[in-house]
Residue, then its C-alpha position, 0 to 999 in steps of 0.5 A: x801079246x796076250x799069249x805072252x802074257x799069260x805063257x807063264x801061267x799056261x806053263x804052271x797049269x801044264x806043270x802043276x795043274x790049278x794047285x795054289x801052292x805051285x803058283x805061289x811057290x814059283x812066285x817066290x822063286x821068281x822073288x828070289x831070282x830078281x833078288x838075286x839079280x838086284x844084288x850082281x847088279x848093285x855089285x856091278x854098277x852100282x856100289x863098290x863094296x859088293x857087302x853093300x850090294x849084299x845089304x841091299x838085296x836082301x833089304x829088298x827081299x824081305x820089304x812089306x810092299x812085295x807081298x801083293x805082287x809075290x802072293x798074288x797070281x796077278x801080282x807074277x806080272x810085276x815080279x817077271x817084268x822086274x826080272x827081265x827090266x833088270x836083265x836088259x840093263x845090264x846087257x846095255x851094261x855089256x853092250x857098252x865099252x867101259x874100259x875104252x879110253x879116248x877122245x870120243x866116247x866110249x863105242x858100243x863093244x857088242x852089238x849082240x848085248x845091245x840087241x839082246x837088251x832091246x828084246x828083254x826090254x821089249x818082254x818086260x813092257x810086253x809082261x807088264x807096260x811098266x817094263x818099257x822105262x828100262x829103255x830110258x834107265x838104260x839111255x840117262x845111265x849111258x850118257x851120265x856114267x858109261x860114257x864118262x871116260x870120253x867126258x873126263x878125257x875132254x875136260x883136262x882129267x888123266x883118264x885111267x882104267x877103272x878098278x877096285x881098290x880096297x874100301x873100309x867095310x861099310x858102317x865101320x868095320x874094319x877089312x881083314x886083308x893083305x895090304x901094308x904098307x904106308x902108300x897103302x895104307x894112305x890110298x886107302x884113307x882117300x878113298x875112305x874119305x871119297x867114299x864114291x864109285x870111282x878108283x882113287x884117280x890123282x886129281x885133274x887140273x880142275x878141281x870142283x870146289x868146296x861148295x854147297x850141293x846147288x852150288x857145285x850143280x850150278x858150277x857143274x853146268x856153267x862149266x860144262x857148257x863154257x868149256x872151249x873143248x865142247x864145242x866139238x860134243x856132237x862129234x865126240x858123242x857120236x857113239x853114244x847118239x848113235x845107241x840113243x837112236x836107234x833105242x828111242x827109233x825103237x820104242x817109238x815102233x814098239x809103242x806104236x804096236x802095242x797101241x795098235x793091238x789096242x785097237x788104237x785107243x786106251x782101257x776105260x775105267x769107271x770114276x770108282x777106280x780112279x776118282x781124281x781123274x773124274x774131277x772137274x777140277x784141274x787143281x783138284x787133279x794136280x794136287x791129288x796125283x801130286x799127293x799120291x806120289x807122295x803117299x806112295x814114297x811113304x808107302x816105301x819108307x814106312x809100310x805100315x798101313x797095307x791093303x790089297x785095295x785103295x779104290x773108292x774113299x781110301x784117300x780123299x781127294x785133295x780139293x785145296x791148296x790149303x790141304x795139310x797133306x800137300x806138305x807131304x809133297x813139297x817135302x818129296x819135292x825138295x828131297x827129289x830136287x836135292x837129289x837130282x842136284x846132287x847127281x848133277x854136282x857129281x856130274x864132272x867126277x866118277x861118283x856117287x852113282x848110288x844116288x844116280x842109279x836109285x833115282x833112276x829105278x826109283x822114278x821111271x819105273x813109277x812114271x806110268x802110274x802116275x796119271x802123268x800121261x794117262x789115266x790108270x785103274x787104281x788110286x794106289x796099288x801096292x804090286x806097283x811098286x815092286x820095281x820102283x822099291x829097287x831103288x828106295x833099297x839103293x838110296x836107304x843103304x847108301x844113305x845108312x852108309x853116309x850116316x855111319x861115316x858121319x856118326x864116327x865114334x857111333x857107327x855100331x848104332x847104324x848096323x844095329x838099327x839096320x838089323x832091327x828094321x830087317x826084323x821088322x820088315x821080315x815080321x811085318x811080310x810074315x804077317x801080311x802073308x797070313x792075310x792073303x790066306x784065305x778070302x775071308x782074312x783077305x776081304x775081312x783085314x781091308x774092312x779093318x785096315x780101311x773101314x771107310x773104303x766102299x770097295x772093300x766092304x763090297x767085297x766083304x758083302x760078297x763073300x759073306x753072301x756067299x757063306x749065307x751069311x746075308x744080315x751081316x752081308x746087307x749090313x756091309x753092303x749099305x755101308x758101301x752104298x753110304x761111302x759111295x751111293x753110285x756103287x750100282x752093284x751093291x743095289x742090284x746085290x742087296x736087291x738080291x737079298x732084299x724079301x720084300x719085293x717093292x724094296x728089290x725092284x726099287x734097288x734094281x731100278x736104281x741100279x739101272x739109272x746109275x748104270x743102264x747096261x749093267x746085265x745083272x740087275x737088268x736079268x734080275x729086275x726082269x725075273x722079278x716082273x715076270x713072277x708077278x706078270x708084269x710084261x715090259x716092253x722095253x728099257x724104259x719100262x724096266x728102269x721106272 
């Protein structure tokens, strides 16, 4: 598995030698590959006018939150697993008979894609564990969309063979085309006015009614499981529990691998990688994870404040329910209820799978760092979210295209704001890429950006050491041992600089009691006894 990993690096080594510019350089292609991926997919099963697929790749090339992933060596994982997560979704897409029109529901066409998306799924966990959630993307998108056909033919619906009429031009421009005629043109009225994935089908017997979104989800429900006709639901959906099987049989043995070759148990971290699972408190734990899920949604919506780290300090924990930042979260709450409301509304009508596929990208690939079911090494990590922004990008342009519908008369507003945000966001990644330039304008801009993150003034004080700069070094060394005093190599480092010999040892020392394994302060506290020839017998005589 390690050897997986790190093939792509090997390769570029091989390639290129250890040159910087050809690591980075096959980065951004990786970028614009998945970008370009994002925009077939979006073409295909997503939205209906492919300029809005357009409209949504290119929202996600230029987004601030890429730059960790894209300039960063590290950060290769991130973008090669969303590449490949991408990959097995849509060869599930291809597994799945989508023109198939019949009782049951629709039956899996080729084996070959089926199988072929269990293996690119399985590359893109093992590049990175994010990569697994594909397999349930692939499972909910089967059961809400693809085996629509089988739903809809039961429920008394005339089932046809989806198409692609033409669509007014998103945000209100007008489509230069061949049609004429007055039953064209009025075809294309109704489908303006559904403005959904579906092909304008005559309406079935049984029409949902006008009603609120929570109402048409509860009506939704009610009606699904009082039908007469779904009694039968485990004989028609034989062929889509048949794929969900043998998928969740496979994850259950790929999981089981990969927690063997570790050995059967998870990597350790230390409380300053990830403070709030140190707590405690239960409460405090429910309240800061919830918190981060809604920090890292901002993050997406508006990524004005970008570090290359949020360990130590960078957000306090939430330690009460009075806290004012836990109305951040009921606010995501309610959104992400709406929407799950309303993709259940729509669940009886073959539309507005732009809300069910953003969802989707949005929320599974983001559940592992979530602390949810096992503790993770970061706070907030930035390269994180570079296959959960997929879906933000599908929410943010379908929510731009229900807003122009809704503004009328002021439609050239949306299309005009959305290219100022472009320019922004395009500024914004131009000048969050001069600040991976250099160690120093890295470690330097994290100072600014978060002077009260002990992390980043730790590694500030390394670099500085290393230049020879040690008062300015000493200074940001003690300012990361004031944000956090159990930072026990910031002891031994400023021991290191430290002339005056009772003052280095009493650093080291206290280094020792925070962390009596760490080697360095055990070398350098031993060097320093044995100058003044002082002979130690053992730990015990070391730490005192």
């Amino acid at each position: 598995m390690i050897g997986f990993v790190l093939f792509p690096y090997r390769l570029n080594i091989l390639l290129a030698g250890m040159n910087p510019l050809y690591f980075h350089a096959v980065n951004v292609i990786l970028h614009c590959l998945v970008t370009l991926v994002l925009m077939y997919t979006c073409d295909k099963a997503v939205f209906k006018d492919c300029r809005l697929a357009f409209v949504t790749a290119l929202f996600f090339a230029v987004h601030p939150i890429h730059t960790e992933a894209v300039t960063g060596i590290v950060g290769r994982a991130d973008v090669l697993a969303c590449l490949l997560f991408l990959l097995a979704f849509l060869s599930y897409n291809r597994s799945v008979d989508q023109l198939y029109v019949g009782e049951h529901f629709p039956p899996t066409a080729s084996p070959f894609f089926l199988l072929l998306s269990l293996f690119l799924g399985t590359c893109a966990m093992l590049v990175k564990e994010t990569g697994v959630t594909v397999f349930g993307v692939c499972l909910v998108y089967d059961f809400f969309s693809l085996s629509y056909n089988g739903l809809k033919l039961r429920n008394g619906a005339i089932p046809q063979r989806p198409s692609r009429p033409p669509v007014p031009a998103p945000w209100g421009s007008s489509l230069s085309g061949r049609e004429n005629g007055k039953q064209q043109q009025q075809q294309q009225h109704r489908c303006a006015q559904r403005g959904a994935w579906s092909s304008c089908h005559p309406p079935g017997p049984r029409q949902q009614p006008s009603l609120p979104v929570p109402s048409r989800a509860i009506w939704a429900i009610r009606s699904y499981l009082t039908a007469n006709n779904n009694q039968n639901f485990l004989y028609t959906a034989r062929p889509f529990l048949k794929r969900a099987a043998l998928v969740i049989s496979y994850v259950i043995l790929v999981l089981y691998f990969r927690l063997w070759i570790m050995g059967g148990s998870m990597p350790m971290f230390s409380e300053q990688d990830n403070p709030a699972s140190f707590s405690p408190y239960l409460l405090t734990r429910f309240l800061t994870y919830s918190y981060l899920v809604a920090f890292n949604a901002w993050l997406l919506l508006a990524p004005i404040t970008l570090c290359y780290d949020w360990q130590v300090g960078s957000i306090p924990l939430v330690e009460s329910i009075w806290d004012v930042r836990n109305l951040a979260t009921l606010f995501l709450l309610l959104v992400m209820t709406l929407l799950s409301l309303h993709c259940i509304a729509a669940f009886k009508k073959l539309e507005h799978k732009e809300v069910l596929v953003g969802l989707l990208f949005l929320v599974f690939p983001f559940i592992p760092a979530s602390n949810l079911f096992f503790r993770v090494g970061f706070v907030v990590a930035e390269r994180v979210l570079y296959m959960p922004s997929m879906g933000y990008c599908i929410l943010f342009v379908h929510g731009l295209k229900k807003l122009s519908t809704w503004l009328n008369k002021w439609r050239i507003t949306v299309p005009t704001l959305f290219a100022l945000l472009l320019l922004l966001f395009s500024w914004k990644t131009v000048k969050q890429n001069e600040i991976w330039l250099s160690r120093e304008s890295l470690f330097s801009s994290g100072v600014k950006t978060l002077p009260h993150n002990a992390k980043v003034h730790y590694n500030y004080a390394n670099f500085l050491k290393d230049q020879g700069r040690n008062v300015e070094a000493i200074y940001h060394y003690k300012t990361a041992l004031k944000l956090y005093p159990r930072h026990a190599s910031a002891l031994n480092n400023l021991g290191t600089l430290t002339k005056d010999v009772v003052e280095a040892k009493d650093y080291y020392r206290r280094a020792l009691q925070l962390n009596p394994q760490h080697n360095r302060a055990l070398f350098n506290l031993g060097n320093l006894l044995n100058k003044e020839h002082q002979p130690c017998w053992s730990m015990r005589d070391l730490v005192r």
